[in-house]
C-alpha positions, -999 to +999 in steps of 0.1 A: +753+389+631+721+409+635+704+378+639+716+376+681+704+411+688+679+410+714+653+432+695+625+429+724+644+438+757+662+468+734+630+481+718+616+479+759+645+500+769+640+522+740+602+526+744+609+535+783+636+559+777+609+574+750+586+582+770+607+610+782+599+621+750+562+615+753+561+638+781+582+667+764+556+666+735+524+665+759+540+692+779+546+712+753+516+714+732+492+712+761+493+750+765+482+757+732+447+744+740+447+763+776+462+795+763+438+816+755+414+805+783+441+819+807+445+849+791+408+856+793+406+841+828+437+869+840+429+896+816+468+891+806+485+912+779+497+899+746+531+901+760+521+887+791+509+852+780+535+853+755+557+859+785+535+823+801+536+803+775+578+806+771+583+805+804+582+764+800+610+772+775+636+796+797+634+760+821+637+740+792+669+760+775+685+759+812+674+720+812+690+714+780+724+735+789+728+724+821+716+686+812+743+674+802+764+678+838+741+650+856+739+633+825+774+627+824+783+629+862+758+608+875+745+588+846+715+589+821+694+567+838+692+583+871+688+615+854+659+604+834+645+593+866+644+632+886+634+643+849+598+623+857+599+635+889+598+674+873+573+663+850+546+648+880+554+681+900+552+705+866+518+688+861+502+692+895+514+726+900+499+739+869+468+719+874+463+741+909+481+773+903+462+802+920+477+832+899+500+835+865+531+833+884+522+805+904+517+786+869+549+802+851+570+785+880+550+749+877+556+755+838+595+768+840+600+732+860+583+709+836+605+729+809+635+722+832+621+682+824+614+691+788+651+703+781+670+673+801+653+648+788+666+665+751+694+655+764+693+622+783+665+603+765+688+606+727+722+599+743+710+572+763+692+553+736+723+562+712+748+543+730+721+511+736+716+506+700+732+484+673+748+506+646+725+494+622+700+499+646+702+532+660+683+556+639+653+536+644+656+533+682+670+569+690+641+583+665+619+570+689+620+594+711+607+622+682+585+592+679+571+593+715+573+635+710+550+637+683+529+609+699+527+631+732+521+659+712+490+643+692+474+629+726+477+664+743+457+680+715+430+649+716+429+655+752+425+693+752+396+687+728+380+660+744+382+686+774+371+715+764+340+694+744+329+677+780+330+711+793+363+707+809+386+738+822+424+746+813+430+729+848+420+694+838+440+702+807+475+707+824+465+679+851+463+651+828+499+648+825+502+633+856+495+602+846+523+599+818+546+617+842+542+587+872+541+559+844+578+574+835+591+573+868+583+539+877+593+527+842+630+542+844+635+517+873+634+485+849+661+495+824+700+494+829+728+520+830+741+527+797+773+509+786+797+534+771+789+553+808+795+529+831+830+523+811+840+563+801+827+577+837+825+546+863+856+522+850+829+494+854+837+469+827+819+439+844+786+459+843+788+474+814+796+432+800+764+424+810+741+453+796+761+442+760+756+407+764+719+414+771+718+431+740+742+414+713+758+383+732+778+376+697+796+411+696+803+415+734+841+412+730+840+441+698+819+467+713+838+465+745+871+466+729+861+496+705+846+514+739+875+510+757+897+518+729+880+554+719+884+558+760+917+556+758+924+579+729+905+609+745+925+638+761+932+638+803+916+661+826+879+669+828+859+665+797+846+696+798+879+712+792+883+687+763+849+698+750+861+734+746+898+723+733+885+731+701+891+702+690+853+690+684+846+719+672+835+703+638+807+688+653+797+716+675+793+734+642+771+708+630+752+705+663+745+745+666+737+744+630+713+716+626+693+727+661+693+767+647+676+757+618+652+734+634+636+763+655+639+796+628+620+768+607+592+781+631+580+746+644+571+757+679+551+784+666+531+762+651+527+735+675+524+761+707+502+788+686+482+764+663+450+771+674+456+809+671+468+809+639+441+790+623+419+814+642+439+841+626+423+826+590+392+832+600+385+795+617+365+793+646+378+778+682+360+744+679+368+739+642+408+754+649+413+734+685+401+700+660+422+709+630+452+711+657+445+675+664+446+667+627+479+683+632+488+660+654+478+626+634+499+645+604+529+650+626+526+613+641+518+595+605+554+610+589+574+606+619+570+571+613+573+572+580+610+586+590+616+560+613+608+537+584+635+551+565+661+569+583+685+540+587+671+527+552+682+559+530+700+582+556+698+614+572+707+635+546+683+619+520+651+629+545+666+662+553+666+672+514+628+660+518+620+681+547+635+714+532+617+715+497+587+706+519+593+737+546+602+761+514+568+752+495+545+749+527+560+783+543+561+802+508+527+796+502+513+804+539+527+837+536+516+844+499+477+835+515+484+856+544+499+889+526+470+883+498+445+875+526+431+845+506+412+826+532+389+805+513+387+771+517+407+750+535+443+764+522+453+771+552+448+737+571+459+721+543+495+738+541+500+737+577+492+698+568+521+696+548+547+719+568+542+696+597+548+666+577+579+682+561+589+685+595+580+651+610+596+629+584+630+656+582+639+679+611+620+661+636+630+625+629+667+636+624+677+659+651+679+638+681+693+608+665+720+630+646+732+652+678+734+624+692+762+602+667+784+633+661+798+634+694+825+613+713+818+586+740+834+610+765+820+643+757+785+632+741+765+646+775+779+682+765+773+677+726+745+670+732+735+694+758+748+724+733+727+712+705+698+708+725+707+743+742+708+757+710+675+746+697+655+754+732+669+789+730+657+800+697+625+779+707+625+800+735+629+829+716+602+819+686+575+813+713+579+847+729+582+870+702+552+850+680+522+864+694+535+898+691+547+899+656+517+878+647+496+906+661+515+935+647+529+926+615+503+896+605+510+861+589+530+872+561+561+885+571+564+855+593+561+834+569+581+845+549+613+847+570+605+813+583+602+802+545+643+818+538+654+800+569+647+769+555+662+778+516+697+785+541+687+748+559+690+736+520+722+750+517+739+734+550+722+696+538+740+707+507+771+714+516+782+707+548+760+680+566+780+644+565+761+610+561+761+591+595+740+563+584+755+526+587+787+545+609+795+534+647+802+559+671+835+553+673+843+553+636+822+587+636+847+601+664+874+592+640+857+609+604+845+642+623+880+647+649+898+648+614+875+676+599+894+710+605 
């Protein structure tokens, strides 16, 4: 009986947890506006500031590998609490760093932030929420990301215009950072933890009956029932036991296909490819905020639907978008067709493909495919998985951008996504409407 569900104190929770979220957008699309002024600043090479810029990624792939251990061990709250405390540091460091290196280590520990949160933010609001719920409330933490990510290119053009330097660009974030630390404080340990890692059924009582007095009783005895059915010893060992490793497919899959879509290209190098069409830095840093608004508009348009029509149904979406966006970018590109507003326009509509399939999908659906009792390490190889190639994306883009062009980029970026097609197709399942626990059930009898 949805009816008893305490929407306001969940959607509080949720919104908190989010704003880990918030932060991993800000911190990663704040560089794109401050790139290029450090580069000229230090006279660095291509590779070099390629080299700067990922160095926020290497933290945030070990973040998201490693994420999972606290997450698990100690709980997602309390991790999601040292994650803000990366973030205020990341932010002040970067803000004063004297050299390069200085502000690749400052970087490397907001990524640390970035990747963890990946992790804890999704698995935490996952195993709040109602099953009817949950797509909603887990999306909004892509929500919060592509909300972070708007408001960090607003602010890096509302610096730069008030004559503002690449410090005051990286220093705003500590205001979002200290917000997220004192929020975390107000919301409870997650249930399914306290019961799969701590044994505390009385505590664990009281979080549920704060969220759905009426189904108390159910969800406890469902919890407490997929506890019992998991293997002994240490859940990592059961992790590897092969026997999830339907799901791990899934989760390597779904975050591979994410990045080689070449999202973080875009949102880290937007600015220099628009420049790369010919725009100039005023008119490319402001079409990067349009970016934004796009990417924020059809994330919620997913949220609107995800629980409504399913995963599956926006992923379709999302693909033909990616394939018509990214075939055409690199037909203008190879034919060097630069007139207008082409460009803009079909960077418009890649970003919205992504917002409203990838984007408002991935967290939520890493998130349902793994077990109570393994879901920190699902979650931390998904997330791994797609901060790796992330990783790998950011460095190598300036480079191939420089030395090959648009085209080619394009166009591999563009048959990555006709093989994303493919894997909706064929082998993604429908988790819509499905409670964890029944989802254990479908998946751990896949072979």
């Amino acid at each position: 009986m949805t009816h008893t569900i305490n929407h306001a104190r969940l959607l509080f929770w949720s919104f908190t947890v989010a704003l880990g979220g918030f932060l991993f957008g800000f911190d990663t699309a704040v560089i794109s506006g401050a790139e290029q002024a450090i580069q000229a600043q230090w006279a660095l090479s291509d590779a070099l500031i390629g080299l700067m810029v990922s160095s926020a990624l290497a933290g945030t792939v070990i973040g998201a590998i490693f994420g999972g251990i606290p997450c698990d061990r100690y709980g997602r709250k309390i991790t999601l609490f040292w994650i803000g405390v990366l973030y205020l540091v990341s932010a002040l460091g970067s803000a004063l760093a004297p050299d390069v290196y200085s502000l690749m280590l400052f970087r490397f520990l907001g990524g640390l932030g970035v990747g963890a949160s990946s992790v804890a933010a999704p698995v935490y609001i996952s195993e709040i929420a109602p099953t009817g719920l949950r797509g909603r409330l887990t999306a909004m933490f892509q929500f919060n990301l592509v909300f972070g990510i708007l408001c960090a290119y607003l602010s890096n053009y509302g610096v730069a215009s008030a004559g503002g330097d690449w410090r005051i660009m990286l220093g705003v974030e500590v205001v979002p950072a200290l917000l997220f630390v004192i929020l975390i404080l107000f919301v409870p340990r997650s249930p399914r933890w306290l019961i799969t890692r701590r044994g505390a059924h009385d505590e664990a009582r009281r979080v549920l009956t704060m969220i759905d007095p009426s189904r108390v009783e159910q969800a406890l005895a469902e919890i407490e029932h997929s506890h019992k059915q998991k293997a002994q010893g240490s859940e990592l060992r059961e992790f590897l036991s092969g026997r999830y490793r339907w799901p791990i497919l899934l989760a390597f899959l779904f975050a591979f296909f994410n990045q080689v879509s070449g999202i973080n290209a875009v949102i880290y190098y937007a600015p220099r490819i628009f420049s790369m069409a010919g725009m100039e830095s005023s008119a490319a840093l402001l079409s990067s905020a349009g970016l934004g608004l796009v990417n924020l508009v059809f994330t919620l348009i997913g949220l609107a639907l995800i629980d409504r029509f399913g995963r599956r149904f926006l992923m379709y979406i999302g693909s033909f978008g990616y394939i018509l966006s990214l075939t055409s970018l690199a037909l203008i590109f190879h034919l060097e067709a630069f007139g207008g507003s082409l460009v803009p326009l079909l960077i418009f509509v890649f970003i919205a493909s992504h917002a409203i399939g990838q984007g408002a999908c991935i967290w939520v659906f890493i998130a349902e495919i793994f077990p109570n009792s393994v879901r920190g390490y699902g979650m931390s190889l998904g997330s791994g998985t797609h901060w790796v190639f992330a990783a790998l994306v950011a460095f190598s883009f300036p480079y191939f951008a420089g030395t090959l062009g648009g085209a080619p980029l394009f166009a591999f970026f563009a048959v990555m996504m006709v093989l994303q097609l493919l894997f909706v197709r064929y082998l993604m399942p429908e988790t819509k409407g499905v409670s964890l626990e029944d989802l254990e059930v479908q998946l751990s009898q896949k072979r």
